[in-house]
TORGU-325444 format. One line per field, with one value per residue (C-alpha): residue in three letters; x, y, z. Coordinates in steps of 0.001 Angstrom, whole numbers. Example, Ala and Ser with C-alpha at 12.3 -4.5 7.8 and 13.67 -1.06 7.14 Angstrom:
REM TORGU-325444
resn <- [ala / ser] $
c1 <- [12300 / 13670] $
c2 <- [-4500 / -1060] $
c3 <- [7800 / 7140] $
***
This chain:
REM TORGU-325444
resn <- [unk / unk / unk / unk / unk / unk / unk / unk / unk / unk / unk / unk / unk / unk / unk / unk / unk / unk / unk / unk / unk / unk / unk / unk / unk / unk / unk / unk / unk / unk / unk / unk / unk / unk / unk / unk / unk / unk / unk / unk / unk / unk / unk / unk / unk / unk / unk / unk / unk / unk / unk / unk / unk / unk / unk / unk / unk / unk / unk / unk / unk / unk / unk / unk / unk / unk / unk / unk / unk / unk / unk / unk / unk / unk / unk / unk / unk / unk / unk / unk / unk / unk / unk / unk / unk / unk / unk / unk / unk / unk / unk / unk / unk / unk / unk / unk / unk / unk / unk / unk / unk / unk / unk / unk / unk / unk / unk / unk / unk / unk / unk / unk / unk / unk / unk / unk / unk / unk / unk / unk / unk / unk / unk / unk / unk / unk / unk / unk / unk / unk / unk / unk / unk / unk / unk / unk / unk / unk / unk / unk / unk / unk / unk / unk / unk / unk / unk / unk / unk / unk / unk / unk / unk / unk / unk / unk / unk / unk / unk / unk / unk / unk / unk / unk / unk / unk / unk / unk / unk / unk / unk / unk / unk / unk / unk / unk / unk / unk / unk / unk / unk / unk / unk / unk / unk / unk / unk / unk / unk / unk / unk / unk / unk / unk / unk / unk / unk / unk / unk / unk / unk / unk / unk / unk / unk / unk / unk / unk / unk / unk / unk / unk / unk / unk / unk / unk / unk / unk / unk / unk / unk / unk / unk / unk / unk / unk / unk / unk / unk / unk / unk / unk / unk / unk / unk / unk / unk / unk / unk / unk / unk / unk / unk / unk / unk / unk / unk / unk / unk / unk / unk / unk / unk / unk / unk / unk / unk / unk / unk / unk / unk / unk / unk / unk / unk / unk / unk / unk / unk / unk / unk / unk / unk / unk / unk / unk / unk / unk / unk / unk / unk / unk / unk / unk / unk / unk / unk / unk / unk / unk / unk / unk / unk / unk / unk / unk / unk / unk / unk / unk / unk / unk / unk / unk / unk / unk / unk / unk / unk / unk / unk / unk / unk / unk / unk / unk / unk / unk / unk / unk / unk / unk / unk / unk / unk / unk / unk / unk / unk / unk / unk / unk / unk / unk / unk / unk / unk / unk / unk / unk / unk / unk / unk / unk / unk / unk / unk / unk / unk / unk / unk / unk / unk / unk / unk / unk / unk / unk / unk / unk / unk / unk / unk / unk / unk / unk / unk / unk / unk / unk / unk / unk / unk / unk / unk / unk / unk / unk / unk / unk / unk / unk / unk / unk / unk / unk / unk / unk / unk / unk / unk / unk / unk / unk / unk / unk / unk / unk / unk / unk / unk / unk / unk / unk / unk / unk / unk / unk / unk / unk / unk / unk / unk / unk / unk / unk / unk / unk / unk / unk / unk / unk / unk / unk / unk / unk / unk / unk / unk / unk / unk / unk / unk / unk / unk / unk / unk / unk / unk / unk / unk / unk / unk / unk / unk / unk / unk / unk / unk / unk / unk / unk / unk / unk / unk / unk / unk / unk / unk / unk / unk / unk / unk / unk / unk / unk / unk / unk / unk / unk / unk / unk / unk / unk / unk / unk / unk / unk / unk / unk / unk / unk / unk / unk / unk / unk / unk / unk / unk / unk / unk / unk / unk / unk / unk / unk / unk / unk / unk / unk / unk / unk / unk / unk / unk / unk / unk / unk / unk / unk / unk / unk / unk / unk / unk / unk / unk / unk / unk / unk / unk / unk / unk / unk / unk / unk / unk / unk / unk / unk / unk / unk / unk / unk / unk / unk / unk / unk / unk / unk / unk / unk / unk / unk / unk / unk / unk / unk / unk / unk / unk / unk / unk / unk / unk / unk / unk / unk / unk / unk / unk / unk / unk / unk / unk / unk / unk / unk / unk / unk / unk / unk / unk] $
c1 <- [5961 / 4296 / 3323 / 2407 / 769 / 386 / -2184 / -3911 / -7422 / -7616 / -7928 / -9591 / -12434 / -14585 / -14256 / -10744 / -7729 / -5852 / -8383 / -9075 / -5115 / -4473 / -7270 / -6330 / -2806 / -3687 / -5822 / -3251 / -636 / -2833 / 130 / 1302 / 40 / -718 / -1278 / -3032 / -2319 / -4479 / -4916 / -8714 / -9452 / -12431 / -15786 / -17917 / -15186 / -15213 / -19028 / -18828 / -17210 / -14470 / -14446 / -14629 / -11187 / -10022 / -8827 / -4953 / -5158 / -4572 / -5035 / -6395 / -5469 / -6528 / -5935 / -7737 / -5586 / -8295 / -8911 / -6839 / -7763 / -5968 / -3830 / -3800 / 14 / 1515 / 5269 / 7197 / 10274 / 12755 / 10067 / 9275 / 13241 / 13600 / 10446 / 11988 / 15141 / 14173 / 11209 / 13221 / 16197 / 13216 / 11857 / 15823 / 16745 / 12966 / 14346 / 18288 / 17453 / 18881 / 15681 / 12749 / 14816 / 17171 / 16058 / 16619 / 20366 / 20586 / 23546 / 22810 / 23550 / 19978 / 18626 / 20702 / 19426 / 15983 / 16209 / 17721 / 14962 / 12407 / 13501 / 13911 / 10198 / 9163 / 11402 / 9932 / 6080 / 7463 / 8277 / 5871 / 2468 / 2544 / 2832 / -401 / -1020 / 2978 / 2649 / -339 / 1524 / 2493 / 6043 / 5685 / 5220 / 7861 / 10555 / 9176 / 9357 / 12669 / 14134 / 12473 / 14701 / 17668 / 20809 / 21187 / 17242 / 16300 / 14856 / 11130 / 11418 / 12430 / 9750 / 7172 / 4635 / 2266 / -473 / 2106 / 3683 / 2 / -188 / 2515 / 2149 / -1247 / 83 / 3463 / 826 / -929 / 1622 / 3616 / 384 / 1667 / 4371 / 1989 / 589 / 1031 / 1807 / 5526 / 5755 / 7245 / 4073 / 3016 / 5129 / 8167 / 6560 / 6389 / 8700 / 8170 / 6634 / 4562 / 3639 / 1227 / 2045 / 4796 / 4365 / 2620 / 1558 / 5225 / 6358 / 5178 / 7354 / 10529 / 9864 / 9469 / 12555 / 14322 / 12806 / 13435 / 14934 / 12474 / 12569 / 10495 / 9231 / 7026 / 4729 / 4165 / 1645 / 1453 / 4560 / 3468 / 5602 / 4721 / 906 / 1833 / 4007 / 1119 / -1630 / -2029 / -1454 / -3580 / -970 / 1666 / 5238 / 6869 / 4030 / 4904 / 8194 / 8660 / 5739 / 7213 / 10647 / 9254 / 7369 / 10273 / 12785 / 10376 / 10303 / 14249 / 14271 / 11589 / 13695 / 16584 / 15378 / 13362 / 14572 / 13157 / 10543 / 8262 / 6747 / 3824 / 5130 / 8196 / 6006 / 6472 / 9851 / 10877 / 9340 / 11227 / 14236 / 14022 / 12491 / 16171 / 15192 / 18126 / 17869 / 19440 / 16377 / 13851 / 11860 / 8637 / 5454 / 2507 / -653 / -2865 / -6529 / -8543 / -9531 / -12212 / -14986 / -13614 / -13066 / -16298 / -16067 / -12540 / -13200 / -16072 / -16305 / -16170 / -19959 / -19588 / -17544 / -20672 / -22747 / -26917 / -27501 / -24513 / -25974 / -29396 / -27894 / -25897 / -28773 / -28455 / -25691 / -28503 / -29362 / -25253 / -24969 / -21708 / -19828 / -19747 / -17115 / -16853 / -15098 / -15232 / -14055 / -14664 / -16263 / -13574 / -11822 / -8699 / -10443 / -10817 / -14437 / -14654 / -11768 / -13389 / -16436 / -15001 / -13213 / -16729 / -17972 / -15500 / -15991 / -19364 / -18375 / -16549 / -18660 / -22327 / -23491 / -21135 / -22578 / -20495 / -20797 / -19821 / -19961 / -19088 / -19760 / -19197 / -17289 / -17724 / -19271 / -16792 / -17687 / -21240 / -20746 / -18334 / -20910 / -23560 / -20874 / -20344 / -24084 / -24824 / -21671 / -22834 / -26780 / -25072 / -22661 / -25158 / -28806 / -31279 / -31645 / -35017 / -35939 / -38896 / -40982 / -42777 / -40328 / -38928 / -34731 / -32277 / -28742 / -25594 / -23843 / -25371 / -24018 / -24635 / -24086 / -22693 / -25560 / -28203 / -29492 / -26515 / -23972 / -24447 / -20911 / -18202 / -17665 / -20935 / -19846 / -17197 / -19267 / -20967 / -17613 / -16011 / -13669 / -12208 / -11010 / -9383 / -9181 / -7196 / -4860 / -3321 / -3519 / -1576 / -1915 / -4983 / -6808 / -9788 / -7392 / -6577 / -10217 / -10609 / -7335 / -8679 / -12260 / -10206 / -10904 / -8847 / -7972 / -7281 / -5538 / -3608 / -372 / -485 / 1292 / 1151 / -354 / 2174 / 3872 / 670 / -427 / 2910 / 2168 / -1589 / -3424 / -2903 / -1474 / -2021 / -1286 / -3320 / -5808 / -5781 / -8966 / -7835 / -5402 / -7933 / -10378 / -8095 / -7023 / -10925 / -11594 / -9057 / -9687 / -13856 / -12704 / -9917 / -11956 / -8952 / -6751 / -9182 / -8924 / -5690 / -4710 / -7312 / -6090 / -2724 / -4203 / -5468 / -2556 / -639 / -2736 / -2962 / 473 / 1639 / -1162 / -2844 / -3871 / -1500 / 1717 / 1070 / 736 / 3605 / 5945 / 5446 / 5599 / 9607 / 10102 / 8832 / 11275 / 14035 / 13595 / 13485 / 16762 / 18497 / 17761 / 19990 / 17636 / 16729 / 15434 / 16921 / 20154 / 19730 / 21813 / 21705 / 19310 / 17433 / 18658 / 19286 / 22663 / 24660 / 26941 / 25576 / 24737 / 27244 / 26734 / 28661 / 26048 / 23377 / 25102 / 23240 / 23891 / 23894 / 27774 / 27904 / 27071 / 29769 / 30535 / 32748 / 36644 / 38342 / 41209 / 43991 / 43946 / 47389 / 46485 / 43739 / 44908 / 44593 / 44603 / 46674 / 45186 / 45736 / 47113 / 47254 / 50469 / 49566 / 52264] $
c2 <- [-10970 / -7295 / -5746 / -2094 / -2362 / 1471 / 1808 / 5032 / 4906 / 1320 / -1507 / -1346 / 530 / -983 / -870 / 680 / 138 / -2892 / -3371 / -7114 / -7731 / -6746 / -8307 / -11673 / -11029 / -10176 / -13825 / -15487 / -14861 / -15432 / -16239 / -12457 / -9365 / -6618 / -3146 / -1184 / 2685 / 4034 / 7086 / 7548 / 9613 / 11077 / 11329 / 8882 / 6056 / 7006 / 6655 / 3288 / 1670 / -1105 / -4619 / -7325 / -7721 / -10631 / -11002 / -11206 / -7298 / -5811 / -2114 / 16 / 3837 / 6083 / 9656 / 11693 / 12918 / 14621 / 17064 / 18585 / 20210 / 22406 / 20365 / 23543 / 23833 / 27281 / 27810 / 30118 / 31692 / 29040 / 26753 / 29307 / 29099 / 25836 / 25320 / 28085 / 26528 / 22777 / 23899 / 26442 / 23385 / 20756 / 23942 / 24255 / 20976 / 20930 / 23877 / 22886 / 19298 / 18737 / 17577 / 15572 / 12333 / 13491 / 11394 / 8573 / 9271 / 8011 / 9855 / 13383 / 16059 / 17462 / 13852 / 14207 / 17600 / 16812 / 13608 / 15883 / 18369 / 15993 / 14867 / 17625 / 18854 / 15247 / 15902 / 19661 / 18003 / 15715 / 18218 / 20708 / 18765 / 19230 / 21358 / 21776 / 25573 / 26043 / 24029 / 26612 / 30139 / 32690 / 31745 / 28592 / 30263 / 32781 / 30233 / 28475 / 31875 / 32607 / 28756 / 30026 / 32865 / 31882 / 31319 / 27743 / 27549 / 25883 / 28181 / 26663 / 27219 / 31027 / 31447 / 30229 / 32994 / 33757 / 31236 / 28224 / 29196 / 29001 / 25775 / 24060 / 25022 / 23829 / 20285 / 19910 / 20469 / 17775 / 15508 / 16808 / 16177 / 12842 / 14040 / 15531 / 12812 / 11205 / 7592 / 7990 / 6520 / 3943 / 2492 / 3282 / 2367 / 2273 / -1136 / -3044 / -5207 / -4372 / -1814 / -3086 / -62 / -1215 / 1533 / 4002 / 7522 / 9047 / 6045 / 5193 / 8567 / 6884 / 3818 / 6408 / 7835 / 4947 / 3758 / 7045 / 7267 / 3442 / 1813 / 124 / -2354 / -758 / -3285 / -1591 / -2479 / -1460 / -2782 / 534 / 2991 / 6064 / 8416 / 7035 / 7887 / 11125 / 12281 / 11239 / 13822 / 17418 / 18169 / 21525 / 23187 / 25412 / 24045 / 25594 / 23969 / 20650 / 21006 / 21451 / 18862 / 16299 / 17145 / 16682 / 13399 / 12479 / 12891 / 11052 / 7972 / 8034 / 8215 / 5287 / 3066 / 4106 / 3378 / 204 / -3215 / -4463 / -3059 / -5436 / -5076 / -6544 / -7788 / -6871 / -4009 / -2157 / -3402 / -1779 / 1187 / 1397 / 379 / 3677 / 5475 / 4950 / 1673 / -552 / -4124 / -6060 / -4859 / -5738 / -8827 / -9265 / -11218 / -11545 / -10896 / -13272 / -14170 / -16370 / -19549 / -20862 / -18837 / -20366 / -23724 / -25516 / -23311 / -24184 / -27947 / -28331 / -29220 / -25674 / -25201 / -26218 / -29308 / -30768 / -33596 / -33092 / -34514 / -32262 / -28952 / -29924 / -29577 / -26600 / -24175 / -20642 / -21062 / -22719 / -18999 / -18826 / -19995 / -21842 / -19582 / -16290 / -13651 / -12032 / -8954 / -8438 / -4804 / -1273 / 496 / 3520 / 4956 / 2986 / -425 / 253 / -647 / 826 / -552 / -4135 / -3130 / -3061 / -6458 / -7756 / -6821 / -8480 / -11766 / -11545 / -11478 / -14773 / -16073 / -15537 / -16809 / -15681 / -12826 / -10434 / -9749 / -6738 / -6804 / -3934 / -1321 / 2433 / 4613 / 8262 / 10512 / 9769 / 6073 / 6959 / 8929 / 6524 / 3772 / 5341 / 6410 / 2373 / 1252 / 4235 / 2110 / -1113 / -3 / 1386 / -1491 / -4573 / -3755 / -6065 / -9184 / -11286 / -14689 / -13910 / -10519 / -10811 / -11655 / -9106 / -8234 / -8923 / -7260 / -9313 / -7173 / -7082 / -4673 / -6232 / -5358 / -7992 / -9397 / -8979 / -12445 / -14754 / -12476 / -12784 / -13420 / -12890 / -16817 / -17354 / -15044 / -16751 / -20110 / -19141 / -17788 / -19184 / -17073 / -14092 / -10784 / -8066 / -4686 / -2447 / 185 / 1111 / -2133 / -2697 / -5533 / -7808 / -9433 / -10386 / -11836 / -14102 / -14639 / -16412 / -18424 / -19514 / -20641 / -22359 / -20176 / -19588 / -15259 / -12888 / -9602 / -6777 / -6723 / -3814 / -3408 / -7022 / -9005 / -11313 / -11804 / -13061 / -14614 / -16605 / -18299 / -19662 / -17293 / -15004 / -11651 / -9280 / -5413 / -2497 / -15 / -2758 / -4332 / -6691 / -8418 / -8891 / -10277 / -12692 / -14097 / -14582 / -16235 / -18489 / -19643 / -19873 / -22360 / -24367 / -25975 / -28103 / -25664 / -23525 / -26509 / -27058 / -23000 / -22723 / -25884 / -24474 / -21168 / -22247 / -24536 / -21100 / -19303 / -22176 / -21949 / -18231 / -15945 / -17910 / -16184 / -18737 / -18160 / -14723 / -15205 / -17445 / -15697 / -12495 / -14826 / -15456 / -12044 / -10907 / -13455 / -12525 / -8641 / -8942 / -11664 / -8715 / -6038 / -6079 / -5928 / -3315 / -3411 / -2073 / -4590 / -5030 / -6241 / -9115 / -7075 / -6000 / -2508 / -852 / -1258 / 1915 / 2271 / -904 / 587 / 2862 / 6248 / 5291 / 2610 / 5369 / 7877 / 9581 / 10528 / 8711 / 8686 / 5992 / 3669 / 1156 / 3053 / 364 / 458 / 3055 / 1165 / 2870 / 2764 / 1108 / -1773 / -2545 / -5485 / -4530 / -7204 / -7021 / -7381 / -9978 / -9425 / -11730 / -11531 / -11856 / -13422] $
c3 <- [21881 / 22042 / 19184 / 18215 / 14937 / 13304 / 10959 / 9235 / 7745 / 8359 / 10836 / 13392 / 11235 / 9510 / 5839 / 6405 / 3835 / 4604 / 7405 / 6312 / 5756 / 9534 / 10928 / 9698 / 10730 / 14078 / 14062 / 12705 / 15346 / 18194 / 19924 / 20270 / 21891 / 19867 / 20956 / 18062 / 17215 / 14500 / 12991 / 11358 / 8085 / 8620 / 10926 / 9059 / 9932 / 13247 / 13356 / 11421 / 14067 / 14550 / 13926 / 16301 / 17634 / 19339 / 22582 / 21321 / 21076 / 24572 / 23807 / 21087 / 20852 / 18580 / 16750 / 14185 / 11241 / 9848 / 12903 / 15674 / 18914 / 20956 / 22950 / 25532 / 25435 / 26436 / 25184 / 27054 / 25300 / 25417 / 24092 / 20970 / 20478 / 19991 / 17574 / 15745 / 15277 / 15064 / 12420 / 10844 / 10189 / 9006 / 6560 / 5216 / 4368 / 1924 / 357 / 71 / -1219 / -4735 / -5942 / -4669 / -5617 / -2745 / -367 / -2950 / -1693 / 2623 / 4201 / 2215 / 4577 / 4161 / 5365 / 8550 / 9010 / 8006 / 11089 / 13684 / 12855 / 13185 / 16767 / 17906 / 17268 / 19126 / 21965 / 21774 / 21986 / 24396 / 27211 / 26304 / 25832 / 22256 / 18918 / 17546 / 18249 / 17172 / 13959 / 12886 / 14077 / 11583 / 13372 / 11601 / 8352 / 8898 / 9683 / 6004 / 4589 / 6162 / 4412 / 1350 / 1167 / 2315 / 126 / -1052 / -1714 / -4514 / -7111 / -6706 / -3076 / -3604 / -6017 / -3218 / -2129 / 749 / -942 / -1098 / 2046 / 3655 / 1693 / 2583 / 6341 / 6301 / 4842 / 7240 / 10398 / 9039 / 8290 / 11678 / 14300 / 15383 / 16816 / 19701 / 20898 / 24141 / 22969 / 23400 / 27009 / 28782 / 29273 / 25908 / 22258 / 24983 / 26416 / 22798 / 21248 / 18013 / 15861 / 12579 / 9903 / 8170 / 5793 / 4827 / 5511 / 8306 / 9591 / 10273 / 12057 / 15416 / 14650 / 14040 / 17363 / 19825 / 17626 / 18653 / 22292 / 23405 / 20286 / 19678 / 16213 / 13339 / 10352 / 7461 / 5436 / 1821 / -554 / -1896 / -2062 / -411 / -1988 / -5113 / -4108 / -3690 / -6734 / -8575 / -6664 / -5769 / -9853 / -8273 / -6627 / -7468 / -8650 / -5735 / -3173 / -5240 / -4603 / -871 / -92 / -2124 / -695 / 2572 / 2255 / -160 / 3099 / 5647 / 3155 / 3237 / 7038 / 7262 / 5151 / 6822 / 10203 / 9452 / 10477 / 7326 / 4341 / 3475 / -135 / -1455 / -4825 / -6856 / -8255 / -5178 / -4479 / -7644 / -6254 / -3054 / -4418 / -6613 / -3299 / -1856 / 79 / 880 / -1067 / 1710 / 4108 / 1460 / 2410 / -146 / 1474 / -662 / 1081 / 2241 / 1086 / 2658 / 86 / 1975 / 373 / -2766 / -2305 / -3270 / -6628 / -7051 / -6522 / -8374 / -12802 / -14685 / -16027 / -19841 / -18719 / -16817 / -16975 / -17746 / -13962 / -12556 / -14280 / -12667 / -9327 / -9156 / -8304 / -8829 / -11658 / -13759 / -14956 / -16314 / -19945 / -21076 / -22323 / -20516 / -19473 / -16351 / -14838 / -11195 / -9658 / -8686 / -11110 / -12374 / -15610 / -14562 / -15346 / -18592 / -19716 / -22808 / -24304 / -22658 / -24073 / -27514 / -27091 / -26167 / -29788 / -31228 / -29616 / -29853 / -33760 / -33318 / -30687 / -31428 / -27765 / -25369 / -22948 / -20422 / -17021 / -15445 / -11687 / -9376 / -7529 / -7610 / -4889 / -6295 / -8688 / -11109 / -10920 / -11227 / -14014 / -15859 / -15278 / -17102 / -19958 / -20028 / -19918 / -22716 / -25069 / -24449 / -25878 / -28230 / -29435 / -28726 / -29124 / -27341 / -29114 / -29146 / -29768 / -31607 / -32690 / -30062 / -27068 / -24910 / -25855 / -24032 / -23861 / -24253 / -22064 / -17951 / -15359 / -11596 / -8239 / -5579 / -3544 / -6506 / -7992 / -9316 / -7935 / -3948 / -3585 / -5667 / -5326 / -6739 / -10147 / -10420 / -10237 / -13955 / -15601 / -18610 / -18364 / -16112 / -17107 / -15922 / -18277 / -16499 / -17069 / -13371 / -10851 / -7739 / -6179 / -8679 / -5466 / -7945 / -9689 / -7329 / -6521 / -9740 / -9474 / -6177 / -7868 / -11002 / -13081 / -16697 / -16850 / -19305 / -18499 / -18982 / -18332 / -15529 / -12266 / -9972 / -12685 / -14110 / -11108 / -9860 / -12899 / -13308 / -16489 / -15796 / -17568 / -20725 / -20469 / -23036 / -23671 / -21912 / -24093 / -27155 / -27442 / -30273 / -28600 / -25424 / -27637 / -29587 / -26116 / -25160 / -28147 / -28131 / -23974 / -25473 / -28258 / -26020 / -23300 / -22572 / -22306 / -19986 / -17850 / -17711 / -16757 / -13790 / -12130 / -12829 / -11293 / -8494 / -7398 / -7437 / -5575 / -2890 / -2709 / -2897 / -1612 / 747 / 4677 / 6195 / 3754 / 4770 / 8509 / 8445 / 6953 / 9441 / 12050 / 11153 / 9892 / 13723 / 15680 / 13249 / 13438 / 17157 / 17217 / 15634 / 18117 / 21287 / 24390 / 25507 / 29188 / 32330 / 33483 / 37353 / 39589 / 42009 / 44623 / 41968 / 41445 / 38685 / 37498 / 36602 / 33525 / 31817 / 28643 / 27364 / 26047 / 22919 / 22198 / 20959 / 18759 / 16416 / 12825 / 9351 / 9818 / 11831 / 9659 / 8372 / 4952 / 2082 / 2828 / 802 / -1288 / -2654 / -6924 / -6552 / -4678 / -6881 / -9081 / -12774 / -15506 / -18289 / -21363 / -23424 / -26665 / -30039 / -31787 / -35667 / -37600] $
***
């Protein structure tokens, strides 16, 4: 089977999101060619690189989203005409939506109008070379002016001015530059047998297009909803800007999950999400994603630390430094972990639990995480000054912020080696892969009970609240007391993880959800005859018809021959 797996910001570039989740899915399923279209984010990822790919990937092409040059395109006046009036219909159905939960509703006349709109700009690019000098015209702007304006509009869209117009114009030619490149072929996304998102979005568009240009299968992936992402950004621009961009990306998410074969979520977190997003149950297939346990597996088969013998803790090397009974937290370092309410759960422990010490490991990705580290390392002076053995030994902090790769914390299988017990603090998770981490290494968990995390948890660990520092460090005490217990949840852990969120469940399970998309799709090549010619006539023209309105739609049943019980009635004597 060929493959066109459509990524943006991610694999093949090193360090890219979900670059490690494609990369072992390409390894996986060595056994199918996979052609690889990626869109990159920015310079620096360019200049990082790619990974090493194996030889299972036949072709890589790539696209900046970031940047666009001049694709050297000349429209003549026809060509103006029809930009004009597909962009012009693509600009009226953002403005005439309902609301931005309109394309929550499939088979809304502005969802038709917005898909006819769209293909018509790709068969535009398509015969022209491409959009990108059309895209940023003031005809462009005019035509979003002109939508704006018209009657119908909502009222945000006719309070849009020349700022939000410019705005908005700026965003859609982002969003739109896919449509102008030259990966719509036969030889190209026209060869594949299936397309693989391996997000929503803009990452799907090419996936809607080969699917409209050769009917070719589309299957996307969401560990994170996309729309969501974006409802919850931009809180900088103006309500009518807010309005038409998330009308737009609100009416590409319908389209995807219209046009998708299936949606594959990454929990029932995002499920829930694309099930409000408009997504269709019955094409809703959730596959957790897949960690590799290997890393983990001498950690998770080995005695936790305060459960070993004197000759045992003698040989276990660099965890010799770890003391009993210590907490850990493993993550990126950001207000949405929550430190200083973990921070505050630490003093209380520490209150019922003289000797137990905290381990914050992470790393920072931005000024904000720079500056909320320090804010963290200032509370924790603050809240445990150093203690000493003696007046004249040096103090030493209860609390220790580390980096991964510093000493006792090469690997995050190695900090999980000393922990007692892990915890997670947060406030906003997705998917809790660190989580996981420790379920691999047996390890009992306390956390929050945010986004993924009892669905992943699923009983072995303890769940508590968000923002409540109480109840996170009544749960901690109780796991530091219960050695029995702690025993009992990380082998209960671990079995769990083994069995749900392991690389090959993952693999596995796109490896039927690949034969079973393609099953489903008639063929698609060329029927010859017996010299080998084409054959004439064998597809009909009725076979492709466009439109939402060809969908099967429920029977309409009269009221009368709908069989109405009679109530039953209780005759009191």
């Amino acid at each position: 089977m060929r493959i066109g797996l459509l990524t943006e910001g991610g694999y093949p570039y090193v360090g890219g999101e979900g670059g490690v989740w494609c990369d072992r899915l390409v390894r996986g399923l060595d056994r199918h060619e996979f052609d690889v279209y990626a869109f990159s984010n920015g310079q620096a990822q360019e200049d990082a690189g790619w990974v090493e790919l194996p030889p299972q990937v036949a072709r890589v092409r790539t696209a900046p989203l970031w940047a666009a040059e001049e694709d050297g395109a000349v429209h003549g006046r026809r060509a103006r005409r029809r930009f004009t009036e597909h962009y012009g219909e693509l600009a009226a159905a953002l403005c005439t939506a309902a609301e931005p939960g309109a394309a929550e509703k499939p088979g809304t006349a502005e969802a038709d109008r917005f898909a006819n709109a769209l293909h018509g700009l790709a068969e535009l690019a398509r015969d022209e070379g491409g959009l990108v000098a059309a895209l940023r015209s003031e005809q462009a702007v005019r035509a979003l002016e002109h939508a704006c304006r018209a009657p119908g509009a909502r009222r945000a869209a006719r309070e849009a001015r020349v700022p939000d117009l410019l705005t908005v114009a700026g965003q859609l030619e982002r969003a739109l530059r896919p449509l102008s490149l030259d990966w719509y072929e036969e030889d190209g996304l026209g060869a594949v047998d299936l397309c693989h998102a391996a997000s929503g979005g803009v990452a799907a568009l090419p996936g809607l297009l080969a699917r409209h240009f050769f009917g070719v299968p589309l299957l996307v992936t969401e560990y994170g909803v996309r729309l969501r992402t974006h409802y919850l950004t931009r809180p900088d621009a103006s309500p009518a800007a807010r309005t038409l961009l998330a009308a737009f990306h609100g009416l590409l998410t319908a389209e995807t999950y219209r046009t998708a074969s299936y949606l594959v979520p990454g929990n029932a977190h995002a499920r829930r999400w694309q099930e409000r997003c408009g997504a269709d149950r019955a094409k809703l297939r959730t596959i957790y994603p897949g960690l590799d346990a290997a890393p983990f597996a001498r950690v998770g088969e080995d005695r936790p630390v305060d459960r070993e013998t004197p000759e045992e803790r003698g040989k276990r090397g660099k965890r010799e430094r770890t003391d009993p009974h210590t907490l850990v937290w493993i993550g990126r370092v950001e207000p949405a972990k929550d430190l200083v309410s973990l921070l505050h759960a630490f003093a209380e422990v520490r209150a019922a639990e003289p000797g137990t010490r905290l381990r914050i490991v992470g790393r920072t990705s931005a000024p904000e995480g720079e500056a909320y580290l320090g804010h963290c390392r200032a509370l924790a002076a603050q809240l445990f000054p150093d203690e000493a053995d003696g007046p004249h030994a040096v103090g030493r902090n209860p609390v220790s912020f580390e980096e991964l790769g510093g000493p006792g914390a090469e690997t995050t299988a190695d900090v999980h080696a000393g922990a007692t017990v892990t915890v997670l603090s947060s406030v906003v998770e997705g998917f809790p892969a660190g989580l996981i981490e420790a379920m691999f290494c047996g390890r009992a968990t306390v956390s929050t009970d945010v986004g993924a995390v009892v669905e992943v948890i699923g009983g072995t660990g303890l769940v508590v609240p968000p923002r409540n520092p109480r109840a996170l460090a009544e749960a901690c005490v109780s796991l530091l007391r219960d050695p029995e217990r702690r025993a009992r949840l990380g082998a209960a852990a671990r079995a769990r993880a083994l069995e749900l969120f392991s690389v090959e469940q993952n693999v596995a399970a796109f490896h039927g959800l690949y034969l079973e998309t393609v099953a489903r799709t008639p063929v698609r090549r060329p029927v010859l005859d017996g010299a080998g010619d084409m054959q004439p006539f064998a597809a009909p023209a009725e076979a492709h018809v466009p439109g939402h309105w060809t969908e099967p739609t429920p029977r309409a049943v009269p009221t009368w021959a709908v069989e109405t019980p009679e109530p039953v009635t209780e005759t009191v004597r």
